[in-house]
C-alpha distance (Angstrom), angle and dihedral (degrees) to the residues before:
residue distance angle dihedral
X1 . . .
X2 4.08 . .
X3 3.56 123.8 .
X4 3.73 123.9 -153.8
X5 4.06 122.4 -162.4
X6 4.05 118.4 -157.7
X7 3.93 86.5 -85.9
X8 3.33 101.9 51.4
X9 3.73 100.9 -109.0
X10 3.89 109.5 143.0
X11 3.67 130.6 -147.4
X12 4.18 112.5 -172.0
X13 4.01 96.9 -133.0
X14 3.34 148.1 9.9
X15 3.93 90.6 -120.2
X16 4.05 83.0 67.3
X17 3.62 91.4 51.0
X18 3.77 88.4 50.8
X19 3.18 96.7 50.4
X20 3.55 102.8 46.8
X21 3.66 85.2 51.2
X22 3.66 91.9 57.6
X23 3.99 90.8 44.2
X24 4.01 87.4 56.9
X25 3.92 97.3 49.1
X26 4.17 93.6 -98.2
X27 3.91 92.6 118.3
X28 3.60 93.6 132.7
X29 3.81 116.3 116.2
X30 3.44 113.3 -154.1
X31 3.40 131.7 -153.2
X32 3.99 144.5 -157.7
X33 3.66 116.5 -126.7
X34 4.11 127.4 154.5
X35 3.79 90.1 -103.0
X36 3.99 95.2 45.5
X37 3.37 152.4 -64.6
X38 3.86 103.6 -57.6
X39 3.91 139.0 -161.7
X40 3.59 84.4 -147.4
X41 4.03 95.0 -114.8
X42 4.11 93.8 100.1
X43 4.15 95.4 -84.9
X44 4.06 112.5 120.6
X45 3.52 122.7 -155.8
X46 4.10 125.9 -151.7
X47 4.08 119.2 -161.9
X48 3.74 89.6 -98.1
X49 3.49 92.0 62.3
X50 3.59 97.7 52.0
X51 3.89 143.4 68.0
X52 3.99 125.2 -148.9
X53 4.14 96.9 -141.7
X54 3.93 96.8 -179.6
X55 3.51 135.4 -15.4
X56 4.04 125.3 -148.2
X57 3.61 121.9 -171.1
X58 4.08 115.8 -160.2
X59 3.91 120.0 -153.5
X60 3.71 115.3 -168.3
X61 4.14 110.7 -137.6
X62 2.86 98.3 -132.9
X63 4.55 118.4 10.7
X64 4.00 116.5 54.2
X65 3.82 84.5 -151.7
X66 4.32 83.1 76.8
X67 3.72 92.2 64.3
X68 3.83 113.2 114.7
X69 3.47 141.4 125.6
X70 4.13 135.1 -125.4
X71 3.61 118.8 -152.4
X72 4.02 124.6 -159.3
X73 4.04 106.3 -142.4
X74 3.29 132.0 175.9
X75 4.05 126.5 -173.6
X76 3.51 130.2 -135.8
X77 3.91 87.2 -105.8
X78 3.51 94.0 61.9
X79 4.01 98.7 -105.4
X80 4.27 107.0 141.2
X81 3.18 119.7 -165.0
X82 4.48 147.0 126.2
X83 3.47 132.7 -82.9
X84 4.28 115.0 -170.4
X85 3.42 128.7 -161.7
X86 3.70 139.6 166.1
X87 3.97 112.2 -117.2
X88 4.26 131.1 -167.2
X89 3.47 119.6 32.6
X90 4.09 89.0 -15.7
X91 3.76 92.7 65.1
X92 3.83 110.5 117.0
X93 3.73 89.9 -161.8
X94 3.53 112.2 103.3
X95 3.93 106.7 151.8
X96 3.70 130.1 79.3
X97 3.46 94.7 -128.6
X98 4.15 103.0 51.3
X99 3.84 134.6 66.3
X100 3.84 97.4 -29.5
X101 3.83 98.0 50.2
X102 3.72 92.8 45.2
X103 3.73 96.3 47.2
X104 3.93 98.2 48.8
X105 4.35 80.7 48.6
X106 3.97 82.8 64.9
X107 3.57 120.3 100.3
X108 3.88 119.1 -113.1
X109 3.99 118.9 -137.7
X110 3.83 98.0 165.7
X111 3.86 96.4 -165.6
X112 3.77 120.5 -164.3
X113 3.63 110.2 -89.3
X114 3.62 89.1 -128.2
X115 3.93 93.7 72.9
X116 3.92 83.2 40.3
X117 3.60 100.2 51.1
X118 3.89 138.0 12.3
X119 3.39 111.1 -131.9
């Protein structure tokens, strides 16, 4: 599975991504729920409050099924952490008021993976 940022810059899994995540102090895992996204420790999050940092889509070569998405966020508290979801004819979001709508309400500060990441 490759992964391909807005700048063409390619990372060979998601696993990497992950992990460099983790290695820069992003370990949270976020997660859609109807109130929020959530850390999972009771604190909700609306779109306002958060910050898309960089986005990486992964294609698998050769299954659809591998096609999903990693976003970067950050919250106006400070917490960094991931948020994955599946995207194309995988997406389980079929309403205009879940997971889709309240993702493309977030914010987008596409920061140079440099600052992200040290390569």
């Amino acid at each position: 599975m490759t992964t391909n940022n807005n700048r063409g810059d390619q990372m060979s899994t998601m696993l990497e991504v992950i992990n460099k995540c983790n290695e820069r102090g992003m370990n949270i895992p976020f997660e859609y729920e109807p109130q929020g996204l959530t850390s999972g420790k009771g604190d909700y999050y609306q779109p306002a409050d958060l910050k898309i940092i960089k986005t990486y889509r992964f294609e698998g070569m050769s299954n659809p099924d591998d096609s999903s998405i990693l976003y970067i966020i950050e919250t106006n508290t400070g917490k960094q952490g991931y948020l994955i979801d599946s995207y194309g004819a995988y997406s389980s979001h079929d309403n205009d008021q879940g997971f889709d709508n309240f993702v493309r309400q977030i914010a987008v500060e596409d920061r140079d993976e440099q600052l992200l990441f040290s390569l």
